[in-house]
C-alpha positions in Angstrom: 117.0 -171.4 -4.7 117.7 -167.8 -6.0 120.5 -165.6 -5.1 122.0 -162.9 -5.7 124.6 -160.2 -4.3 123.5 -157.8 -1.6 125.4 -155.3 0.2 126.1 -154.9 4.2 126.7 -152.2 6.1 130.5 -152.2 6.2 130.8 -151.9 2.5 131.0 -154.8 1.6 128.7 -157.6 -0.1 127.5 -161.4 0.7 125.1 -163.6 -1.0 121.8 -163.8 -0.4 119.6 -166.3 -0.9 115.9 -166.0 -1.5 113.3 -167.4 0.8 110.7 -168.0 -1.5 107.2 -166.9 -2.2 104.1 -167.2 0.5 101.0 -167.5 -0.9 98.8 -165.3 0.8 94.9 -165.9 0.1 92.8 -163.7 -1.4 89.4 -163.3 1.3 86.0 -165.0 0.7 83.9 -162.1 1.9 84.5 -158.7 2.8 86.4 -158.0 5.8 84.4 -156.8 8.9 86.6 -157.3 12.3 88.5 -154.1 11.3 88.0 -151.3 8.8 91.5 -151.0 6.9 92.2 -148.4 4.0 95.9 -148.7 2.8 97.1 -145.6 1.2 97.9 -146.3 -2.0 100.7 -144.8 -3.9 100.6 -143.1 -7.6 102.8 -144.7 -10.5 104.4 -142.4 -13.1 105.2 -142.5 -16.6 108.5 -144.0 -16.7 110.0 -141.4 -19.5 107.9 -138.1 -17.9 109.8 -135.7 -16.7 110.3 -137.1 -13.2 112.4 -134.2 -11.5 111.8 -131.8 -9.1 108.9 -129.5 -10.0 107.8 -130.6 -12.9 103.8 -131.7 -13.4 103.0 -135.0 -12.6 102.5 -137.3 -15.4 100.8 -140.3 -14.4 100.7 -143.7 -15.7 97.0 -144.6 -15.2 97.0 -147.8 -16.3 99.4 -149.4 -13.8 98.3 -146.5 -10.8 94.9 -147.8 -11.1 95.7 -151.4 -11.0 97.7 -150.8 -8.1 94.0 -149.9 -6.7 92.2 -153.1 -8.0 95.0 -155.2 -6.5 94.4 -153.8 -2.6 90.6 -154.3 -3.5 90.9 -157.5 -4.6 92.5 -158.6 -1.6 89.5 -156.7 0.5 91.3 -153.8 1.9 89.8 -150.2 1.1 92.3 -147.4 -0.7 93.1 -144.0 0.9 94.0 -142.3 -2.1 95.3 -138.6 -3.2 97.2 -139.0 0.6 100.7 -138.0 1.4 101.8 -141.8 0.3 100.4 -140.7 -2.9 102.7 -137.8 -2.9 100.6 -134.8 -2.1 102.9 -131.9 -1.0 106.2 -133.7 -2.5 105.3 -133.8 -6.1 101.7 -134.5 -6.9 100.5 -131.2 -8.0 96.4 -130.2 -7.2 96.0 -130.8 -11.0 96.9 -134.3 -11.2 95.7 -134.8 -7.8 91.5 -134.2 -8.8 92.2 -136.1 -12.0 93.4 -139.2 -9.8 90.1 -138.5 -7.2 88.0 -138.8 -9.7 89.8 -141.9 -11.7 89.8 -143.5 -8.4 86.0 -142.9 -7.7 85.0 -144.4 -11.2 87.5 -147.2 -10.7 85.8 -148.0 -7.4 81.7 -147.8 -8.5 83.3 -150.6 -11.1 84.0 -152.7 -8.4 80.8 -151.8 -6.8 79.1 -153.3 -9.5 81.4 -156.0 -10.2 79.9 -157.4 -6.4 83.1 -159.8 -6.2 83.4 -161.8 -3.3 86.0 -159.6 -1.1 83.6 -156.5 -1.8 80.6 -157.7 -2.0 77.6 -155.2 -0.3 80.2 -152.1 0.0 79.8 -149.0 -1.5 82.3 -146.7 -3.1 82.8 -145.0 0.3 83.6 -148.2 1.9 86.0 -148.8 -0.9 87.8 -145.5 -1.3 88.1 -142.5 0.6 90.2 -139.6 -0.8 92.1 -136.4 0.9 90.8 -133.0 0.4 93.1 -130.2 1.3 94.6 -127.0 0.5 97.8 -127.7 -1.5 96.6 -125.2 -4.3 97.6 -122.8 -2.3 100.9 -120.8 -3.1 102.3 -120.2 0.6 104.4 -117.9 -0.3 101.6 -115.1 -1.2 99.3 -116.4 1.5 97.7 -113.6 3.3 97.5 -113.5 7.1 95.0 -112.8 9.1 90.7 -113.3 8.2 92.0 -113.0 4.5 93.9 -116.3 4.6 91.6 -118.4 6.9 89.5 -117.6 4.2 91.3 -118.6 1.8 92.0 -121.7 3.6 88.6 -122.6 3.7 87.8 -121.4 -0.3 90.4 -124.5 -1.0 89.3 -127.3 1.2 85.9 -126.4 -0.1 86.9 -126.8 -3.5 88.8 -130.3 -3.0 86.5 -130.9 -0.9 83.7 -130.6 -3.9 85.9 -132.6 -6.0 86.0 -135.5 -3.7 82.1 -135.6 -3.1 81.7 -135.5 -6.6 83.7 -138.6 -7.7 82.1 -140.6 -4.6 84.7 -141.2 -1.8 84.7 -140.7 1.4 86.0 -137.6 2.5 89.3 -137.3 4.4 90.3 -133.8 5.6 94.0 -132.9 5.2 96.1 -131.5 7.6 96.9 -127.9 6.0 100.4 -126.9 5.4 98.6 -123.3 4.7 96.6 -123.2 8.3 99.5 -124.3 9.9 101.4 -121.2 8.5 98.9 -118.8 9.2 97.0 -120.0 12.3 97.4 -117.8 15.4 96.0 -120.4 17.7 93.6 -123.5 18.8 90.4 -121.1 18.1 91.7 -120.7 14.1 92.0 -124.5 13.8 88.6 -125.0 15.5 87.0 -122.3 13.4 88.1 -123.5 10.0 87.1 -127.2 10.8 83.5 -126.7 12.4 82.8 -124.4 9.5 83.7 -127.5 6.9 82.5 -130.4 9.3 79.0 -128.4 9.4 79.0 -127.9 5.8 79.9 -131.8 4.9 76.3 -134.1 4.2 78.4 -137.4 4.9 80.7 -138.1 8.1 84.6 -137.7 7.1 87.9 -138.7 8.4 89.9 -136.2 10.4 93.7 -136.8 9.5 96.2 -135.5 12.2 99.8 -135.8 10.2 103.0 -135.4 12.7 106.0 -133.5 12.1 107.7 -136.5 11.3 105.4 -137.1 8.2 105.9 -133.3 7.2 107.7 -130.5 9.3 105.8 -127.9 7.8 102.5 -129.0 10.2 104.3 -128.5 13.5 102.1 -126.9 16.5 99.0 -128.3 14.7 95.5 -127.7 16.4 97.5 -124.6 17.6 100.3 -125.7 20.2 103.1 -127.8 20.2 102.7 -129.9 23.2 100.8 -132.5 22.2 98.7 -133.0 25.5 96.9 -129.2 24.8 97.1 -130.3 20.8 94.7 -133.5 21.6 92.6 -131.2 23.9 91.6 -128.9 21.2 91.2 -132.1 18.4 89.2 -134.0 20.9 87.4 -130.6 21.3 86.3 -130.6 18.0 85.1 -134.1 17.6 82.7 -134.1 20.4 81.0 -130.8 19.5 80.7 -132.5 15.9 80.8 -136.0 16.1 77.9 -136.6 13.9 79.9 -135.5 11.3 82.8 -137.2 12.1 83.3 -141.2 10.5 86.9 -141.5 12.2 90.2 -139.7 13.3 93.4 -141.0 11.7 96.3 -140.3 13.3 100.1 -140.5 12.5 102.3 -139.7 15.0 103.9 -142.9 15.8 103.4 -142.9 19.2 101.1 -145.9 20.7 100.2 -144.7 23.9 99.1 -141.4 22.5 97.5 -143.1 20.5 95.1 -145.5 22.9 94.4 -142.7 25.1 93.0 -141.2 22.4 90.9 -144.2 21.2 89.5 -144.3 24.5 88.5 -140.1 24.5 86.8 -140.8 21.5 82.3 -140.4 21.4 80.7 -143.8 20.7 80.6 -144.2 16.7 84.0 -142.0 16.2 86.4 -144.8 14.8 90.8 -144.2 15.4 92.2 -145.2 12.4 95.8 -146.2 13.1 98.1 -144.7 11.2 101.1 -145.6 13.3 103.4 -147.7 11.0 106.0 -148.6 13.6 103.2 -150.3 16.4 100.6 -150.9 14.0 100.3 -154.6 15.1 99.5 -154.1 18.5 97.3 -151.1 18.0 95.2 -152.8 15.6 95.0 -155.8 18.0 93.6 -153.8 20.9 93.7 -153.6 24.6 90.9 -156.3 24.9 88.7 -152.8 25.3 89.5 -151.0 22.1 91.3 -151.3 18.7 92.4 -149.1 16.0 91.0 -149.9 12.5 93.6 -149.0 10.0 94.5 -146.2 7.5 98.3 -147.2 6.6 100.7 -146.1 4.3 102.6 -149.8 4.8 99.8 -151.8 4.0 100.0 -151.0 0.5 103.5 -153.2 0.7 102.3 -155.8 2.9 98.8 -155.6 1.6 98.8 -159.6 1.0 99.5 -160.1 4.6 97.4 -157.5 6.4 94.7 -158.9 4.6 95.1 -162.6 5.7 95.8 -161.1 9.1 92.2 -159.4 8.6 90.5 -162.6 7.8 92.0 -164.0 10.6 90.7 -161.5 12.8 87.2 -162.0 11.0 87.9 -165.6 11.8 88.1 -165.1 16.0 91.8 -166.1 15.5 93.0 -163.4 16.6 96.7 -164.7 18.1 97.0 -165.9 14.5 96.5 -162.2 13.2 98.7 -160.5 15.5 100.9 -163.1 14.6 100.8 -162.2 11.0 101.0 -158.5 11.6 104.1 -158.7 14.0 106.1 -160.7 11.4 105.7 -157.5 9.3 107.1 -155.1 11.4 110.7 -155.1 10.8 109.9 -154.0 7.5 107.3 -151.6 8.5 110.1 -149.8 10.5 112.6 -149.7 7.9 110.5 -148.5 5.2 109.7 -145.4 7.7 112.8 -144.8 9.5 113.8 -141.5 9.2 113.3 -139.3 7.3 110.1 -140.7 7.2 108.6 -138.4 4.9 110.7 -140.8 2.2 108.9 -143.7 3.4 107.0 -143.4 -0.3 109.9 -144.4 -2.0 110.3 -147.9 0.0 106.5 -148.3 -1.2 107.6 -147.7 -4.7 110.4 -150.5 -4.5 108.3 -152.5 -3.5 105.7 -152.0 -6.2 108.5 -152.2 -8.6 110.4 -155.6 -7.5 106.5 -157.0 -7.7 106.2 -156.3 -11.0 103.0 -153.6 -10.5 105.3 -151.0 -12.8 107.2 -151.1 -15.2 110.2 -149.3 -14.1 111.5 -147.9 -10.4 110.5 -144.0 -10.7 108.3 -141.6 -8.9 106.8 -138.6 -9.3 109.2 -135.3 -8.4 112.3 -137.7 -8.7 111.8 -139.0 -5.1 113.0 -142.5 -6.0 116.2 -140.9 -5.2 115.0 -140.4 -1.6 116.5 -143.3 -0.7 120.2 -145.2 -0.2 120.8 -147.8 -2.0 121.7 -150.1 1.0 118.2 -149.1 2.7 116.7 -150.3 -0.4 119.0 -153.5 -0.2 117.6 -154.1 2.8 114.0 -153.4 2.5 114.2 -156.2 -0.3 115.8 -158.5 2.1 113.4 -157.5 5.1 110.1 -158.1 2.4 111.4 -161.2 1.5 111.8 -162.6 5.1 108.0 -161.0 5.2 107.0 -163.4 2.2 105.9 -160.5 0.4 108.3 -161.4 -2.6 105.1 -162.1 -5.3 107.4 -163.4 -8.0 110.9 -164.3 -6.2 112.9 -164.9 -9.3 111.5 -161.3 -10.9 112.3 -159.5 -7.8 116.0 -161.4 -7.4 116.4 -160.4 -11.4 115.0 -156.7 -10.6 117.5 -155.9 -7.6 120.1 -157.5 -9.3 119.9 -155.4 -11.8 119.3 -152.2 -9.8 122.4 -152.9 -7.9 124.4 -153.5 -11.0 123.6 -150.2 -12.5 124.5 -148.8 -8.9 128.3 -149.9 -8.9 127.3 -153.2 -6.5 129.4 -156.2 -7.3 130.0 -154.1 -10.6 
């Protein structure tokens, strides 16, 4: 059995000892119980200029084989999303050239018609966020000028995204949070896209725990008058509206919600802290999924799916709630550096080549919380190669002054 040296919280270390791998299977058919897109994150060049402000230089290879990996294990990808960096390093730039990558990667499976995806389309597969992040806040006008400038930008991400084939999910906007003066700017920029749209799209509410920049969306800060004027919205244009994923870790927020919603109008969870019960349901409703932590525990989210598609449905939750500890550490706060956990992870598993992110936010996080988060993903049996992870954080705690 593999060990190794890990830190504890008093500063000191103990050994470790690795659990060993679970072998999770792969599905047989595509999942139906649930809908589930984890948000996939983006992979760098390891010797790009990874630092604060500089372009994003992706490696393409290994980002898009991230994406055939959560495919082949039948979950959809939610791609250019905040786990992919969007407002904390991924510039606009790099950003359509990963929409449409992702699009053509996606009609590949389409055609491929393997057994996890067999009879979706690239919009089951992939949907992708269209926003306003081209935008320079700082000489954002106020006022008519910048709702309209507001809606010039999500019009032309919004084009991208059409183009390369995804579904559509619309952003919350760092630039209409700035600028709006209340509920009625929030509802007149959205009606004016959601009638403009030909297919149905996902409305993405982000809390200010994802990104403090979007407090008082949908134009108040109490949440109750927030939901009002979202809910507002969906039922004047529910035809146009595929599903509402929400992220402000707060279950009962979030069933009340599920319940509000017009027949056809899915809640994608995107509550990674109560995820498990939330995706289980109330025996009336469930959330289907759109989760930045099911890109690290995509192995057993989707055996917890198949479960579900199974009618074995204690066995799923069962699967989902041994996941949790890990869910919450990799999103404790700050939870906007809950990216850089999904890295690690990618890195220990061998899915890149070396431990760094775009904009330098592999430093986002301590080295014990990383310690940790390898611990808590072994215990998960989402270790893929145990010895290559023991050898990886070995390795990274070595060059880090542990046990050195």
């Amino acid at each position: 059995m593999t060990s190794l040296i890990l830190p504890t919280e008093d500063g000191g270390t103990r050994e470790y000892r690795v659990q060993g791998r679970t072998v999770w299977q792969r599905p047989t058919a595509p999942l139906t119980a649930r809908h589930a897109y984890a948000a996939a994150h983006v992979i760098p060049e390891v010797l790009a200029d990874n630092t604060p402000g500089a372009p994003a230089r992706l490696d393409w290879d290994a980002t898009m084989a991230y994406r055939h990996e959560l495919w082949s294990y039948g979950l959809g990808v939610a791609d250019a999303m905040d786990t992919a960096q969007r407002g904390m390093g991924l510039d606009w730039s790099a950003t359509a050239e990963l929409i449409k990558r992702t699009g053509v990667e996606a009609a590949s499976v389409v055609a491929a018609n393997n057994a996890a995806t067999a009879g979706k389309t690239v919009r089951d597969l992939v949907s992708c966020g269209a926003g306003t992040d081209q935008l320079d806040l700082e000489t954002l006008p106020t006022g008519q000028a910048g709702l309209a400038a507001v809606l010039e930008a999500y019009r032309e991400q919004i084009a991208v995204v059409s183009e390369a084939g995804p579904k559509i999910i619309l952003m919350s906007s760092r630039a209409l949070a700035r600028i709006a003066s209340g509920p009625q700017d929030y509802l007149k920029v959205y009606s004016t896209l959601l009638q403009e749209v030909e297919q149905p799209v996902i409305l993405h509410w982000l809390g200010t725990m994802f990104d403090p920049a979007l407090a008082g969306y949908w134009g108040s800060g109490d949440v109750a008058e927030a939901t009002a004027t979202f809910l507002s919205l969906i039922r004047e244009n529910a035809a146009k509206v595929d599903g509402v994923k929400v992220s402000l870790l707060d279950a009962d927020h979030e069933t009340a919600l599920r319940a509000a919603l017009p027949a056809g109008v899915r809640l994608y969870t995107g509550d990674d802290f109560n995820y498990p019960e939330l995706i289980h349901g109330d025996g009336s409703h469930h959330s289907d999924a759109l989760l930045g932590i099911f890109a690290a525990i995509y192995p057993a989210a989707s055996v917890a799916l198949q479960h579900y598609d199974a009618g074995e449905d204690a066995k799923a939750r069962e699967i989902l709630d041994s996941t949790r500890e890990l869910g919450k550490h990799i999103f404790s706060a700050p939870t906007f550096y809950y990216k850089t956990g999904i890295a690690f992870m990618s890195w220990l598993n061998g899915h890149q080549a070396g431990f760094q992110m775009v904009g330098g936010l592999h430093s986002g996080r301590s080295v014990g919380h990383l310690a940790k988060t390898f611990e808590l993903a072994d215990q998960a049996g989402l270790l893929q190669d145990p010895s290559l992870a023991a050898s990886r954080m070995s390795n990274f705690l070595r060059i880090n002054g542990v046990g050195a």
